[in-house]
Each structure stands twice: as structure tokens, then as C-alpha cells.
C-alpha angles and dihedrals in degrees: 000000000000121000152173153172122270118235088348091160089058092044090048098045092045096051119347092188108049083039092055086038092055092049088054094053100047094044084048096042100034130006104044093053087043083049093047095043100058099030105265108162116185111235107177147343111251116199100297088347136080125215119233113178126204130201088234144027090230092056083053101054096037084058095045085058102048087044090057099038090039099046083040088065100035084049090052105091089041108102102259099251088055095045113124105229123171134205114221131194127182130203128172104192149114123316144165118244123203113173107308088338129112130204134148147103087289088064094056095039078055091054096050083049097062095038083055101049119105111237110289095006132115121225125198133192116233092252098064091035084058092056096049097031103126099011106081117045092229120139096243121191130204101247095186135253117297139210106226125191106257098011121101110205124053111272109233102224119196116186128208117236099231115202110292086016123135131239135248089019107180125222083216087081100071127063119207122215096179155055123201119170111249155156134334144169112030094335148114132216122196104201109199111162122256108300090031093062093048085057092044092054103028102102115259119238120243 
């Protein structure tokens, strides 16, 4: 699974501390017990991301779906242009694995994903769809084929309708303007931005 932060610049530029604050809280609160419950295991920072792989695809997505239920609800009470959303992509793919290392074109496939993905959804490649299809009772909606940079063939997207969500929601709404390496297989990546990811990774005190 590949994520990041909406408008973190702005977050960051308008206050630094409470943003970093808020990151820690929701990392300690939220996403490392969600980690934790369905068997995420960090394997590496990536740029201004960080790699968390999962044994299935069905452990990733279920766990796609409680981070951004569960940040939606701690963000609640926050003032709307100070509210933490993700964006978050899911592959499951080929990839190289060298030690505890990563590549591949599921990475990059990962990376589209999460670039593509409306604020607070979850978007999820038809490979991996195909492997969780059935198993998870999620409203899933066909997002179109996509082009994607280095793949040859189209990448079917499907994108969970996450509560309060519309249907029928079109990737052809959203214009990318980027392209950052990311996640593959059964894994996630949460992609924060420098400092966020520090604070993402740096051990939280108990």
C-alpha cells in the first residue's frame, strides 16, 4: 500500500509542531496498533516514505480501510484546514528482493496508485482486487484502466467507497503531475514527507 499526507507542505509551513504532533499521535493511537493487528512489518524508509509489508493482500487492504476510517474520526474535532488525510494505493505484484530490500514494477505500479487516489480513499490494482475479491465485505467500485509510467499494459483500478463516499467516482478526475517509487506485493507504503516519516519511524514513548 502506498500513502501520503494531503497538503503537507501547507500543514508544515503553517505550523510544523502541532503538524508533527498530530503525525505522532495518530502513528501512536492509530496506525501502529492497526500495523500490529493485521501483520504490517516496516521494511524500509523510501525517499519521504516508508515501506510496510503484509503477508496478504487481504490483511493490506483491511488495514487501508480501518487507517482511513479510523484517522477520519481522531481527525474529526481538528479545524478542516488542519485535518491529517491520506491517500492510500495498493498493488500486489512482482518484485526483486534483495535482503530486506524491495524493487520492482509492483513498487512503481504502488506508487501511481497512491498519486491517483482521491483524499482519504484507498485505491487498489486489479491484481490485488482479484486476490481479495470475496473475502472482505467492502463496496468496491470499478476506477478504470490506467496508463501507468514503465508498464506496459493498462492497470485495472478499483476504489473502495469509503463511508459517505460516491459512487461511480472516475480516475479521470484527477491529473497527476508526479511520479515517486513505491510499494508492491502485499505491502503498504505511507509516504509523509521527510520529517513526517521520522516521526512516523522514531519509537514512541510509553
Amino acid at each position: 500500500m502506498a500513502a501520503d499526507i494531503v497538503s503537507y507542505s501547507r500543514l508544515m509551513e503553517t505550523d510544523e509542531a502541532a503538524t508533527l504532533a498530530a503525525i505522532k499521535s495518530l502513528r501512536a493511537e492509530v496506525i501502529d496498533p492497526l500495523l500490529n493487528e493485521h501483520n504490517g512489518r516496516v521494511v524500509k524508509l523510501m525517499g519521504d516514505g516508508a515501506l510496510i509489508e503484509f503477508h496478504s493482500v487481504v490483511d493490506a487492504v483491511a488495514c487501508a480501510v480501518a487507517i482511513q476510517t479510523r484517522v477520519a474520526a481522531h481527525q474529526s474535532e481538528a479545524p478542516a484546514e488542519r485535518r491529517i488525510v491520506f491517500r492510500i494505493g495498493i498493488n500486489l505484484g512482482d518484485v526483486v528482493v534483495e535482503g530486506d530490500d524491495l524493487f520492482g514494477d509492483g513498487v512503481n505500479v504502488a506508487a501511481r496508485l497512491e498519486q491517483l487516489c482521491p483524499p482519504g480513499g484507498v485505491l487498489i490494482s486489479g491484481t490485488a482486487y482479484d486476490h481479495m475479491k470475496g473475502k472482505l465485505s467492502l463496496p468496491i467500485d470499478f476506477a478504470g484502466a490506467q496508463k501507468v509510467k514503465n508498464i506496459a499494459q493498462p492497470v485495472r483500478t478499483y476504489s473502495v467507497r469509503m463511508q459517505g463516499g460516491k459512487r461511480g467516482w472516475s480516475l479521470r478526475t484527477r491529473r497527476v503531475q508526479r511520479f515517486l517509487p513505491m510499494a508492491a506485493a502485499s505491502l503498504i507504503l505511507f509516504a509523509l514527507a521527510a520529517a513526517g516519516v521520522w516521526w512516523w519511524l522514531k519509537p514512541v514513548d510509553t
